[in-house]
N, CA, C and O atoms as a Tinker XYZ file with bonds, in Angstrom:
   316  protein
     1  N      6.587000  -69.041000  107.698000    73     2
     2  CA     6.157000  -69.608000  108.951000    64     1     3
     3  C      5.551000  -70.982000  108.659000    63     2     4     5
     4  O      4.575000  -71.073000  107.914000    81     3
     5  N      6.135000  -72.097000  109.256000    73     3     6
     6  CA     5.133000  -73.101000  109.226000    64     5     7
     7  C      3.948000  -73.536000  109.671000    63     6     8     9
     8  O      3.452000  -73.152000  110.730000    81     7
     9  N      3.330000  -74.509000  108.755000    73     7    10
    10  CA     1.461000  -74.475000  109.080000    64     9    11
    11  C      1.250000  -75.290000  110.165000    63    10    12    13
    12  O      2.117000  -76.151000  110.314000    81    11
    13  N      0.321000  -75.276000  111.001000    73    11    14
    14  CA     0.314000  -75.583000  112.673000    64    13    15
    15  C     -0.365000  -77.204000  111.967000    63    14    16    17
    16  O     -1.069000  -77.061000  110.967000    81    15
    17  N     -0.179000  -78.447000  112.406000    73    15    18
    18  CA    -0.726000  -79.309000  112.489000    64    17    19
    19  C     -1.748000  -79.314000  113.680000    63    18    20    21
    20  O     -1.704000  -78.898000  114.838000    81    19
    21  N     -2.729000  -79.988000  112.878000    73    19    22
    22  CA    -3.689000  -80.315000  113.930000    64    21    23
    23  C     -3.726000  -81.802000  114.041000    63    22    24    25
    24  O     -3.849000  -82.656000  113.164000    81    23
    25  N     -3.544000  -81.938000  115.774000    73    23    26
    26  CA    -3.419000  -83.787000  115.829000    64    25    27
    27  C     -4.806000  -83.474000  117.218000    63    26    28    29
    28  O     -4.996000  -82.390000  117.770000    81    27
    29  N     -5.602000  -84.809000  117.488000    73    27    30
    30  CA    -6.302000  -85.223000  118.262000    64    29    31
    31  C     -5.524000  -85.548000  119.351000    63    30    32    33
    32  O     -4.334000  -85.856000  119.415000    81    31
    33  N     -6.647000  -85.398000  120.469000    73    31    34
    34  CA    -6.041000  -84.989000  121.926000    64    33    35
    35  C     -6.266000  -86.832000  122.446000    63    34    36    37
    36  O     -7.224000  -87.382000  121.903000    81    35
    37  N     -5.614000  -87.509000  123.211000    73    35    38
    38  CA    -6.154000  -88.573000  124.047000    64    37    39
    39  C     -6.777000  -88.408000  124.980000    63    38    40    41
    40  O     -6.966000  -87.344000  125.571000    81    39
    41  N     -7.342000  -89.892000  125.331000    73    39    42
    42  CA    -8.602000  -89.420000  126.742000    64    41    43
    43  C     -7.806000  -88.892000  127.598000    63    42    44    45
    44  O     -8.318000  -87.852000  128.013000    81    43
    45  N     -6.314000  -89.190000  128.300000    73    43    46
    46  CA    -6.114000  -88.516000  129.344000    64    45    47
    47  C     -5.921000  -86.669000  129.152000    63    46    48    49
    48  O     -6.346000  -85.899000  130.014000    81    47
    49  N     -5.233000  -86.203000  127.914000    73    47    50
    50  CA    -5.491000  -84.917000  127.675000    64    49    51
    51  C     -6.864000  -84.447000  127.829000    63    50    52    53
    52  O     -7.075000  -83.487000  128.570000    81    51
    53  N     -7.915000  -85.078000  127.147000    73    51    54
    54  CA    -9.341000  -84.749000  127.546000    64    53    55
    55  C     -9.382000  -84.533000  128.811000    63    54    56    57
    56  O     -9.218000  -83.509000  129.475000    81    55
    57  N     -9.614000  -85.581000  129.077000    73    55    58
    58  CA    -9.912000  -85.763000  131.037000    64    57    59
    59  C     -9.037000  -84.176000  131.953000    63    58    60    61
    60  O     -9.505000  -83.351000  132.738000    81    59
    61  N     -7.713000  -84.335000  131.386000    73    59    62
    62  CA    -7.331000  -82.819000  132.067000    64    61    63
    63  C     -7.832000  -81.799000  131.527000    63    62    64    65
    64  O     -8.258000  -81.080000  132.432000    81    63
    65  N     -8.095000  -81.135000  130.074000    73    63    66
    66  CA    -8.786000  -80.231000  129.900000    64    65    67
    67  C     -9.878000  -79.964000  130.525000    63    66    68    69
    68  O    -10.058000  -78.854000  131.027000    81    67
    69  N    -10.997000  -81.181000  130.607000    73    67    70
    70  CA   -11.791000  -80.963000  131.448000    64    69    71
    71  C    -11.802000  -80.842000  132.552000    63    70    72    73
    72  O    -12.697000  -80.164000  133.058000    81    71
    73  N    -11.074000  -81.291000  133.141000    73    71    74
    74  CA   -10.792000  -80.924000  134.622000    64    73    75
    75  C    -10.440000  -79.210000  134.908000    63    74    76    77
    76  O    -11.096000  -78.438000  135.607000    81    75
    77  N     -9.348000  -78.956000  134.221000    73    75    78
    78  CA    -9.135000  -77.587000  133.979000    64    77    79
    79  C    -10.272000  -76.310000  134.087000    63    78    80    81
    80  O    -10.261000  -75.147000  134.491000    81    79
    81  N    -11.437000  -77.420000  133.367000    73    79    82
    82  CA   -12.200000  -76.094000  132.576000    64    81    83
    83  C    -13.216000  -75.915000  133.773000    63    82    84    85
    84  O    -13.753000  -74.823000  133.958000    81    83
    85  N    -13.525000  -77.239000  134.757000    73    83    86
    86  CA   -14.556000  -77.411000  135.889000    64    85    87
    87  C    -13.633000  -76.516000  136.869000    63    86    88    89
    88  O    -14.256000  -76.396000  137.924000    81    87
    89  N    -12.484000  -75.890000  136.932000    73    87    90
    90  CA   -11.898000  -75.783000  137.808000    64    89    91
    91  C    -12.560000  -74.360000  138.304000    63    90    92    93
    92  O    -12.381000  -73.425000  137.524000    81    91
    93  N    -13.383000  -74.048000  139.632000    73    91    94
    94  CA   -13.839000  -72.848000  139.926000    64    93    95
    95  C    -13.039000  -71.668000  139.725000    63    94    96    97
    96  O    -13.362000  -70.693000  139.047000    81    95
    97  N    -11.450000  -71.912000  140.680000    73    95    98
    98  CA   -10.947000  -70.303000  140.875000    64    97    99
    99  C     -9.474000  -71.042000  140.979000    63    98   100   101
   100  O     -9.078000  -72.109000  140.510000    81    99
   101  N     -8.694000  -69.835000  141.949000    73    99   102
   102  CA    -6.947000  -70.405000  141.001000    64   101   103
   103  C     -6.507000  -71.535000  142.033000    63   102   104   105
   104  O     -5.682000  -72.432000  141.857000    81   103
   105  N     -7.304000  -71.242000  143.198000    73   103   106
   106  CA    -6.987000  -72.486000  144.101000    64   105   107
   107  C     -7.292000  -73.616000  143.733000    63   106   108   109
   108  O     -6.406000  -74.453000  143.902000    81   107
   109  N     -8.502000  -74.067000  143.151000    73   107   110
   110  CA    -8.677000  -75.396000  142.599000    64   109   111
   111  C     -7.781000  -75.543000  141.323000    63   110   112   113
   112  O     -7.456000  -76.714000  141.125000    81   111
   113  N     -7.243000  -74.537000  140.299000    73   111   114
   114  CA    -6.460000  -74.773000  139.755000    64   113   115
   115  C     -5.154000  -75.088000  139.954000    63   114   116   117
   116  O     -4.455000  -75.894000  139.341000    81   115
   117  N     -4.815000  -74.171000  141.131000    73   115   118
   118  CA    -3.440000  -75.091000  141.970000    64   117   119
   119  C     -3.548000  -76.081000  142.367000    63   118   120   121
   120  O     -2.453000  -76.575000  142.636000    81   119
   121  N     -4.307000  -76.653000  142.554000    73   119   122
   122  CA    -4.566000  -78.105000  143.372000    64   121   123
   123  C     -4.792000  -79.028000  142.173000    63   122   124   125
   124  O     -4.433000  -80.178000  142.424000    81   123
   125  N     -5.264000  -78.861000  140.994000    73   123   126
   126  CA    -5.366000  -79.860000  140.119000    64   125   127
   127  C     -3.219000  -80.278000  139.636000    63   126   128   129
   128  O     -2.522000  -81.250000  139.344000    81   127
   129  N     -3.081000  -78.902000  139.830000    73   127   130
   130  CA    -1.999000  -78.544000  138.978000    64   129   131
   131  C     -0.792000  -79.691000  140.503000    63   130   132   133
   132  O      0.218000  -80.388000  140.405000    81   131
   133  N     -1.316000  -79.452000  141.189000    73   131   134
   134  CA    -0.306000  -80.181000  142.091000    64   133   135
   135  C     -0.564000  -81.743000  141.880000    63   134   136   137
   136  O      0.307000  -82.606000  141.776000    81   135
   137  N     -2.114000  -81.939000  141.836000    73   135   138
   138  CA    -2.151000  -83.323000  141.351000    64   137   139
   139  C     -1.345000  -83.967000  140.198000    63   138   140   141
   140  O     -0.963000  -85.129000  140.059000    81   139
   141  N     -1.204000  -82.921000  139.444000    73   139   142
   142  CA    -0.650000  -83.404000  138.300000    64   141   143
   143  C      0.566000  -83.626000  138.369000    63   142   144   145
   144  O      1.130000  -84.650000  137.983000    81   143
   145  N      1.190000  -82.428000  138.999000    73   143   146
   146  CA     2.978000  -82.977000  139.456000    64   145   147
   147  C      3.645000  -83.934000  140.600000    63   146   148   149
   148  O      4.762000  -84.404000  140.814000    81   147
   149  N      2.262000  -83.971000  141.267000    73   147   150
   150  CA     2.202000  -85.423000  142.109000    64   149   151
   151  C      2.416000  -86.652000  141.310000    63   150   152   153
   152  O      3.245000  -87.535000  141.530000    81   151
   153  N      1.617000  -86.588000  140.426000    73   151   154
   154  CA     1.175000  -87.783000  139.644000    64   153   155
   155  C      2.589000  -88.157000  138.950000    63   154   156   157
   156  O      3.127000  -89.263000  139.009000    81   155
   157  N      3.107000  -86.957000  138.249000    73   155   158
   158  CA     4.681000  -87.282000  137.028000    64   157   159
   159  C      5.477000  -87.514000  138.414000    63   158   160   161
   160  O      5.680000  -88.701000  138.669000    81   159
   161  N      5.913000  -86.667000  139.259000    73   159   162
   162  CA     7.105000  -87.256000  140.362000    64   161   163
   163  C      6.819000  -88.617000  140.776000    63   162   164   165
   164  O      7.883000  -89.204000  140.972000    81   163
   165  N      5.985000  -89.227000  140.950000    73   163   166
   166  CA     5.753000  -90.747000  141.487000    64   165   167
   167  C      5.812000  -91.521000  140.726000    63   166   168   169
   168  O      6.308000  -92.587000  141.090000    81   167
   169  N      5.328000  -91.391000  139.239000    73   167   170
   170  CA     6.112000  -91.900000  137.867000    64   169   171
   171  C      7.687000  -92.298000  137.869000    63   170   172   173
   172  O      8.254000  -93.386000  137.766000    81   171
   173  N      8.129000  -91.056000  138.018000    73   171   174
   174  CA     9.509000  -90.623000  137.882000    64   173   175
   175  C     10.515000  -91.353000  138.741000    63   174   176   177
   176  O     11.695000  -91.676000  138.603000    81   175
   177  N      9.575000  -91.494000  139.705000    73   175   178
   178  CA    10.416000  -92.133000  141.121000    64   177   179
   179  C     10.024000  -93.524000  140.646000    63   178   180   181
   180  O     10.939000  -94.196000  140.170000    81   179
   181  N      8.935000  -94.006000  140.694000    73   179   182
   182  CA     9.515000  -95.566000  140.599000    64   181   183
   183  C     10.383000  -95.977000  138.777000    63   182   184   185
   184  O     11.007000  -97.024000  138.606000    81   183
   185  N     10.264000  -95.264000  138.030000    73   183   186
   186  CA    11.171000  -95.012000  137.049000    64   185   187
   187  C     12.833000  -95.406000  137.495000    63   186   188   189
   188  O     13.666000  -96.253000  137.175000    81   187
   189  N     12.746000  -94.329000  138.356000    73   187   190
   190  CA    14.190000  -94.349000  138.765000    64   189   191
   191  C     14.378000  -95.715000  139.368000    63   190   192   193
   192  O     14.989000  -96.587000  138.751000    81   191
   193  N     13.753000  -95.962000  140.819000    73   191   194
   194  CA    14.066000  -97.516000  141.546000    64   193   195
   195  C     14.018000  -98.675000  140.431000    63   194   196   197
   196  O     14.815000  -99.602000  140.575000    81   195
   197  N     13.131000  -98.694000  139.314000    73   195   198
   198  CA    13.062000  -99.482000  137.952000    64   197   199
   199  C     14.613000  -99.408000  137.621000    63   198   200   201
   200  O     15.333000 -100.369000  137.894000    81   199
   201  N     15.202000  -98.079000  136.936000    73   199   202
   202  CA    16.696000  -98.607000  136.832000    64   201   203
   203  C     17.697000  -98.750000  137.462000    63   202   204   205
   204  O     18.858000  -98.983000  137.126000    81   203
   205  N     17.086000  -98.561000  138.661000    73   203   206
   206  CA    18.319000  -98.457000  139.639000    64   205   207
   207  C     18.262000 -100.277000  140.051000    63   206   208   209
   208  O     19.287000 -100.936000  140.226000    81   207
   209  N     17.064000 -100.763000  140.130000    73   207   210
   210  CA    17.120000 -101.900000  140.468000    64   209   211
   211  C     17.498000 -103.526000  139.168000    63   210   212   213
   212  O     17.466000 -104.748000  139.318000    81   211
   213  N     17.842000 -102.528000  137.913000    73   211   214
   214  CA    17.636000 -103.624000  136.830000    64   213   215
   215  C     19.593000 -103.176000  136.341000    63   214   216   217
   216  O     20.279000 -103.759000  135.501000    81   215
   217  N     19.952000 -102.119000  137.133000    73   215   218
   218  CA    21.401000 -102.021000  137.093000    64   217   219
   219  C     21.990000 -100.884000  135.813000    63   218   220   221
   220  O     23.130000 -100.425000  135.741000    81   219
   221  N     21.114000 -100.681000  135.099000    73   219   222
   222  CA    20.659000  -99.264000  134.383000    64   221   223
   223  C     21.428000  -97.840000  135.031000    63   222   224   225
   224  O     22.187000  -96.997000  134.553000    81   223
   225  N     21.003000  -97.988000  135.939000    73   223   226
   226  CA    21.468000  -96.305000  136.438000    64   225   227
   227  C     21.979000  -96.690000  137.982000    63   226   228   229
   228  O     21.178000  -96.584000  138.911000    81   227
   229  N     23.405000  -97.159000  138.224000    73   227   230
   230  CA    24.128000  -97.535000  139.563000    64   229   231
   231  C     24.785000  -96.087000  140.026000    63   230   232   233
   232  O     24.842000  -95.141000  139.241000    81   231
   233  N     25.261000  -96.020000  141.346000    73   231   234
   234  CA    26.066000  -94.677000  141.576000    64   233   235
   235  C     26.869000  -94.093000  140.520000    63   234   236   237
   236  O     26.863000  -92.938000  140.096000    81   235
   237  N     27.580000  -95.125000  140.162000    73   235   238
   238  CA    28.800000  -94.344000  139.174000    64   237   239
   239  C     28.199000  -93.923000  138.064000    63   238   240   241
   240  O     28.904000  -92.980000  137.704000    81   239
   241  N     27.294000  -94.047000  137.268000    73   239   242
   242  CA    25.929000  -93.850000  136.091000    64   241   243
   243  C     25.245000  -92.502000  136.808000    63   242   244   245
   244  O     24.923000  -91.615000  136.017000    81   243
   245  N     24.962000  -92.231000  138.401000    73   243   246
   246  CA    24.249000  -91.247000  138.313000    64   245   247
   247  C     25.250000  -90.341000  138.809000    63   246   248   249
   248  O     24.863000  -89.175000  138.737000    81   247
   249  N     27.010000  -90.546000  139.537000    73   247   250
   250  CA    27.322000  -89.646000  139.493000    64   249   251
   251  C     28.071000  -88.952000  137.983000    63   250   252   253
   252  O     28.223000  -87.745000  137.795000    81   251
   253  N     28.392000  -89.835000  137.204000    73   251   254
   254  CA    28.675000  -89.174000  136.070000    64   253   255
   255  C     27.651000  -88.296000  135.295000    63   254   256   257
   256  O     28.179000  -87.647000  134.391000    81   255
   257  N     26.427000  -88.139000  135.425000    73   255   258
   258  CA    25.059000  -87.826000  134.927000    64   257   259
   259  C     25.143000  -86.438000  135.770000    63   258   260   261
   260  O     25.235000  -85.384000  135.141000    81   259
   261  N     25.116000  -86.434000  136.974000    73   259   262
   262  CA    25.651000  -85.229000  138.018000    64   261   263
   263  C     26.456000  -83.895000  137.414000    63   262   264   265
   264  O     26.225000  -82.689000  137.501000    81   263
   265  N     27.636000  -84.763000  136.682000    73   263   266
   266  CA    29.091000  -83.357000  136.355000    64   265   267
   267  C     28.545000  -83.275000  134.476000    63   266   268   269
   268  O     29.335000  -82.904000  133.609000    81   267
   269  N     27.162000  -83.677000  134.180000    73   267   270
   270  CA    26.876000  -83.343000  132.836000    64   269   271
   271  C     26.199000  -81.923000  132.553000    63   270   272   273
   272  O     25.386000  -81.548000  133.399000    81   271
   273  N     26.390000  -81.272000  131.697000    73   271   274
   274  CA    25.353000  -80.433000  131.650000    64   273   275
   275  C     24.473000  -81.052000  130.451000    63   274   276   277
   276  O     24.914000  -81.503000  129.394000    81   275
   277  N     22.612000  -80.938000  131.013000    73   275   278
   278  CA    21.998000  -81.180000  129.827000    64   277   279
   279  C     20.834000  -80.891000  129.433000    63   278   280   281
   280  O     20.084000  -81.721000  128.919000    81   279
   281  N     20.532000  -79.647000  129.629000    73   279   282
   282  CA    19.784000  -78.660000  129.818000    64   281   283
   283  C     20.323000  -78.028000  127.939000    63   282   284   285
   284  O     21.417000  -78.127000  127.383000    81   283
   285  N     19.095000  -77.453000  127.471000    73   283   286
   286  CA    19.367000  -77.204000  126.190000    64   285   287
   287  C     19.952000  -75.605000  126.427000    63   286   288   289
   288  O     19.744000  -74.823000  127.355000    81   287
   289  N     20.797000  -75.462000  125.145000    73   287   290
   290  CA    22.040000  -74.200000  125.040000    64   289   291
   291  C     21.184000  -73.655000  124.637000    63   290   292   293
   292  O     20.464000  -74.173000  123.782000    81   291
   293  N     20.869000  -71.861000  125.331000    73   291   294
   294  CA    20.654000  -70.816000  124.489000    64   293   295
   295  C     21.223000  -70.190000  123.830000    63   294   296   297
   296  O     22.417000  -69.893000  123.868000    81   295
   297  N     20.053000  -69.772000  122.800000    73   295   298
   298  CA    20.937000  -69.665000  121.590000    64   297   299
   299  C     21.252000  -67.911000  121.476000    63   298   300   301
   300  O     20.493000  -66.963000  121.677000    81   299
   301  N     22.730000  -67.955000  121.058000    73   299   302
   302  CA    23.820000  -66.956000  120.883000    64   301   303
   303  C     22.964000  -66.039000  119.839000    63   302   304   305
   304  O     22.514000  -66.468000  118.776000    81   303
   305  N     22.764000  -64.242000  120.487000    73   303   306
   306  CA    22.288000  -63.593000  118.664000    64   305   307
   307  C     23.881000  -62.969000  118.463000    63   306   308   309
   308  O     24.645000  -62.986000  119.428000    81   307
   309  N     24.289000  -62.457000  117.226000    73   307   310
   310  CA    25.256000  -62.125000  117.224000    64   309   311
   311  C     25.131000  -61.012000  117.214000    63   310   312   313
   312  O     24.178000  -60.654000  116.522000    81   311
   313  N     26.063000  -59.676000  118.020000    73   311   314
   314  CA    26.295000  -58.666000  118.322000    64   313   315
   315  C     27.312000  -57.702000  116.748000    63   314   316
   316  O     27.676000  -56.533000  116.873000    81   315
């Protein structure tokens, strides 16, 4: 088995742990937890208008991206 590295957390990992840990009950934990996927989708989105507007990712770029699969393969045990 390999040995677990230990690496240091950044302030924003801090800042969410702590947030986490202030969190009363599961509702405030849903609600942090939505903040948080608020926060990456609005990333994500001007990400996207970023390449969509610098010519990076045009229709034909996102419909070919569409008929890809790219999601990682599970893995086969053998029978």
């Amino acid at each position: 088995m390999p040995a677990l590295e230990s690496s240091k957390l950044n302030p924003a990992q801090m800042m969410i742990l702590e947030s986490f840990a202030g969190a009363g009950d599961a509702d405030e934990t849903e609600e942090l937890m939505l903040l948080l996927r608020d926060f990456h989708a609005s990333r994500l989105e001007r990400e996207m208008e970023r390449l969509d507007a610098d010519g990076t990712l045009d229709s034909s770029r996102l419909n070919a991206l569409r008929s890809r699969h790219l999601r990682t393969p599970y893995r086969r045990t053998a029978t």
